[in-house]
PyMOL commands that place a pseudoatom at each C-alpha (Angstrom):
pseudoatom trace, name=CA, resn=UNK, resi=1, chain=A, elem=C, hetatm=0, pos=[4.991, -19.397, 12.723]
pseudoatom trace, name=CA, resn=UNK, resi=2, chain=A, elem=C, hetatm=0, pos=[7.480, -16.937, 11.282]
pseudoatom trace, name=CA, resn=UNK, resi=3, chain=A, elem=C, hetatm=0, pos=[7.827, -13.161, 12.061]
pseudoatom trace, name=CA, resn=UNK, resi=4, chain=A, elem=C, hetatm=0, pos=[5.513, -12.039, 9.217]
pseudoatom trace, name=CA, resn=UNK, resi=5, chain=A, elem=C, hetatm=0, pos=[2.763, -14.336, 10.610]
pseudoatom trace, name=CA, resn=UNK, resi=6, chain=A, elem=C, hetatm=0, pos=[3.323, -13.023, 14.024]
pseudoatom trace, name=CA, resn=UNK, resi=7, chain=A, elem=C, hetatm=0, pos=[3.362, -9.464, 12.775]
pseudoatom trace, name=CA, resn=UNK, resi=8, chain=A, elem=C, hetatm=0, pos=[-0.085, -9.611, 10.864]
pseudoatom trace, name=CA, resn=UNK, resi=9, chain=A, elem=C, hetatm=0, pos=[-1.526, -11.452, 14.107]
pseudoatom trace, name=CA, resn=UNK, resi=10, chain=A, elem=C, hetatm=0, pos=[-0.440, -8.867, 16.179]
pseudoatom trace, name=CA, resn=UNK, resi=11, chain=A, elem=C, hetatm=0, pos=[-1.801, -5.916, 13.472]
pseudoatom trace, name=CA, resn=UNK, resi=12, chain=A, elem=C, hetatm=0, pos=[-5.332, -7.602, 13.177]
pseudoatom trace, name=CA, resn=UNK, resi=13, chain=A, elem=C, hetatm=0, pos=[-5.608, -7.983, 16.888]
pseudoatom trace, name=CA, resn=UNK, resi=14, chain=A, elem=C, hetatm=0, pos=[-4.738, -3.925, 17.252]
pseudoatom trace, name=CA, resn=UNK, resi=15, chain=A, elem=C, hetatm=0, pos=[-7.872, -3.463, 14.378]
pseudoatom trace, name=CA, resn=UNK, resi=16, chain=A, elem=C, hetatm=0, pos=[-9.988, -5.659, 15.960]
pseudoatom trace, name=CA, resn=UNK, resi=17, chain=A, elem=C, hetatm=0, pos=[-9.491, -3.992, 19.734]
pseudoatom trace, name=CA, resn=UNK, resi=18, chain=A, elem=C, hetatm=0, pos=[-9.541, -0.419, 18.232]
pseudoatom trace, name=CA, resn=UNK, resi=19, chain=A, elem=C, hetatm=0, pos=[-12.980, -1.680, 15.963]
pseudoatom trace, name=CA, resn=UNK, resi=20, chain=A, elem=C, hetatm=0, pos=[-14.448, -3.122, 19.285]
pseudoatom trace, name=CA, resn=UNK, resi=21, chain=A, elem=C, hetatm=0, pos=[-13.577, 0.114, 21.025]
pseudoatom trace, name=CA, resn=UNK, resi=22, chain=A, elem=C, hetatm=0, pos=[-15.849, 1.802, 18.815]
pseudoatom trace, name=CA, resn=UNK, resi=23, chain=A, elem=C, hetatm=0, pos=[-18.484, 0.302, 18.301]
pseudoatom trace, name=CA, resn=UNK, resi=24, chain=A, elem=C, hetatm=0, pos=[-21.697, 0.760, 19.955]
pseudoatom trace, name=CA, resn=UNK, resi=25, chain=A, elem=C, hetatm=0, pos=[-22.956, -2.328, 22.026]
pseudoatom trace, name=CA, resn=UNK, resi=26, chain=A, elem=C, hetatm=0, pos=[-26.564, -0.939, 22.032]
pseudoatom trace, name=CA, resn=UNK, resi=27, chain=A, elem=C, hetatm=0, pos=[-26.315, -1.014, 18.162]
pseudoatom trace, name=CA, resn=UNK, resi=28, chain=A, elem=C, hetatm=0, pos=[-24.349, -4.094, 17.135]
pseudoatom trace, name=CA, resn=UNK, resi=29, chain=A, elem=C, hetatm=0, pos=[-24.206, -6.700, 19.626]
pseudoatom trace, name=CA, resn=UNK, resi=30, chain=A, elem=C, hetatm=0, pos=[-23.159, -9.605, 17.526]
pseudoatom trace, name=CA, resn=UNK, resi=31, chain=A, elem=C, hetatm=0, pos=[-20.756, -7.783, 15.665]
pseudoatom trace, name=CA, resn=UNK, resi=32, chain=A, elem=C, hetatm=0, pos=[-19.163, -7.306, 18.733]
pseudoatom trace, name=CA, resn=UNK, resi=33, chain=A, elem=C, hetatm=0, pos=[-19.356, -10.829, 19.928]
pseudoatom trace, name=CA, resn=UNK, resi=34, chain=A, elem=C, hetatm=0, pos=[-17.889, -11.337, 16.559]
pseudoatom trace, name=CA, resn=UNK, resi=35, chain=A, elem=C, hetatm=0, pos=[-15.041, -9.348, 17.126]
pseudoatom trace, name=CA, resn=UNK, resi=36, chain=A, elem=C, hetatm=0, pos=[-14.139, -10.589, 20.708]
pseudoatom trace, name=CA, resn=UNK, resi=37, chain=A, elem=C, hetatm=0, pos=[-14.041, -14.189, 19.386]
pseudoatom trace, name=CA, resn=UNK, resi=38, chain=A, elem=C, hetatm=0, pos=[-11.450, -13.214, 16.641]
pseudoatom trace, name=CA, resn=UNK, resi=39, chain=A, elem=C, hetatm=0, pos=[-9.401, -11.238, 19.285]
pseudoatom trace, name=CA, resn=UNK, resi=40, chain=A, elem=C, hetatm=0, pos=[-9.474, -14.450, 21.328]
pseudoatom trace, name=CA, resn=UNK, resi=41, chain=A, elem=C, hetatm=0, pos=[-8.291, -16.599, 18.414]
pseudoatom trace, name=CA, resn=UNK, resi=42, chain=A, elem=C, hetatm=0, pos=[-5.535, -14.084, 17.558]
pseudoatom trace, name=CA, resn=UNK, resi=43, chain=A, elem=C, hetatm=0, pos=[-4.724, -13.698, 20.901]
pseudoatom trace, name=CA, resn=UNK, resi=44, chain=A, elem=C, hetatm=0, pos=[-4.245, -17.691, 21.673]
pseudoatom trace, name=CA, resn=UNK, resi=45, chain=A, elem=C, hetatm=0, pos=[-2.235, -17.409, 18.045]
pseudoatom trace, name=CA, resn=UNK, resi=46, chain=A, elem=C, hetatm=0, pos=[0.239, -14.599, 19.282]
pseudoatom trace, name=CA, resn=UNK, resi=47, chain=A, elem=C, hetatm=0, pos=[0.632, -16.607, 22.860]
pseudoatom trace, name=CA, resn=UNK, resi=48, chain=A, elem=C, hetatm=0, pos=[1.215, -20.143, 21.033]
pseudoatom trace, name=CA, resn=UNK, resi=49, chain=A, elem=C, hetatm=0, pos=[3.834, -18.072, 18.737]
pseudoatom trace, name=CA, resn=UNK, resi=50, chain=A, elem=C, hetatm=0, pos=[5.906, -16.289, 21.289]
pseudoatom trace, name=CA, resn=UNK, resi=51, chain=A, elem=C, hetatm=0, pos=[5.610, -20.111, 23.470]
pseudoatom trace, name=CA, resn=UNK, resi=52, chain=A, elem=C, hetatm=0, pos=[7.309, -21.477, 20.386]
pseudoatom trace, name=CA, resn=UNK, resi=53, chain=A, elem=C, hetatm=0, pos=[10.037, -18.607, 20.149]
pseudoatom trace, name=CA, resn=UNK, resi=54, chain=A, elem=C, hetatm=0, pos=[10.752, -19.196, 23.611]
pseudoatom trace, name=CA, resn=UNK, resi=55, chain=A, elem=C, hetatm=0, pos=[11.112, -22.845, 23.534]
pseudoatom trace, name=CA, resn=UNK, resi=56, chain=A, elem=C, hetatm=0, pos=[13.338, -22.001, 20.304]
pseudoatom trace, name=CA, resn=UNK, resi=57, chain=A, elem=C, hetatm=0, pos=[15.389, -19.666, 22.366]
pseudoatom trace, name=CA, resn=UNK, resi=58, chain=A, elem=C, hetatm=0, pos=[15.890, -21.778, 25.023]
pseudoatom trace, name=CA, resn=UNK, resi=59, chain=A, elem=C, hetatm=0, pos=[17.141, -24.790, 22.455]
pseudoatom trace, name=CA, resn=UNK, resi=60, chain=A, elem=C, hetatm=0, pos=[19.345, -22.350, 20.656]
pseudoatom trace, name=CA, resn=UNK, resi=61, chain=A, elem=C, hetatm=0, pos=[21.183, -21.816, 24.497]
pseudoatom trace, name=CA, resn=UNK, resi=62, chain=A, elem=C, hetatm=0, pos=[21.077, -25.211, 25.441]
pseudoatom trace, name=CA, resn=UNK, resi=63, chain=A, elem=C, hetatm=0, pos=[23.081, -26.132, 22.509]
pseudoatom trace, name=CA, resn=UNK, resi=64, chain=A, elem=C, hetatm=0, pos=[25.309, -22.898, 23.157]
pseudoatom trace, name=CA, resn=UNK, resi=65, chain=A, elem=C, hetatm=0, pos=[24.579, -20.743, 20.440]
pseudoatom trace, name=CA, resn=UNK, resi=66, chain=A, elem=C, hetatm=0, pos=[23.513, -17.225, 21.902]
pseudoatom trace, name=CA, resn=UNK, resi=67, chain=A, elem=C, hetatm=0, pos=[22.602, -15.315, 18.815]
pseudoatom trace, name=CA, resn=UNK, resi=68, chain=A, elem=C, hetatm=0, pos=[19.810, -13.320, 18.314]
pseudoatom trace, name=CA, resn=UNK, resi=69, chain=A, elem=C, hetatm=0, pos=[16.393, -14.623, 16.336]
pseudoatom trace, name=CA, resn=UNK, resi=70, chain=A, elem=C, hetatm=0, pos=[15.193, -11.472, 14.146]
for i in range(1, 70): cmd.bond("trace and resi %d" % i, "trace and resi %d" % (i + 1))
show_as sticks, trace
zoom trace
C-alpha cells in the first residue's frame, strides 16, 4: 500500500468518525451500523499498512540501510 493509499484511508476514516459523531442513533440506525463497518474495514486497512511499513523498516535495518521511508 503506498503513502497515498494510506493517506485517503486515514482521511475517510476521520469522515466516517466525524459523520458517525453526528448522526442521530434514534433517527438512522443502519446508517450508523453502516458507518461503523466501514470504519472497521478502514481501520484493519490502516493497521495491515503501518504492519507492512514496519516489517519494511525493519528489512531496510537488517540489511543496514537506515534511511528514512517518506
Amino acid at each position: 500500500m503506498d503513502v497515498k493509499t494510506k493517506n485517503k484511508i486515514e482521511e475517510a476514516d476521520n469522515l466516517l468518525a466525524n459523520a458517525l459523531a453526528s448522526l442521530d442513533s434514534d433517527k438512522i440506525p443502519r446508517g450508523i451500523c453502516e458507518v461503523k463497518k466501514a470504519q472497521e474495514i478502514l481501520n484493519k486497512l490502516l493497521k495491515e499498512y503501518k504492519q507492512e511499513q514496519a516489517q519494511r523498516q525493519q528489512a531496510k535495518r537488517e540489511a543496514g540501510d537506515w534511511t528514512m521511508d517518506q
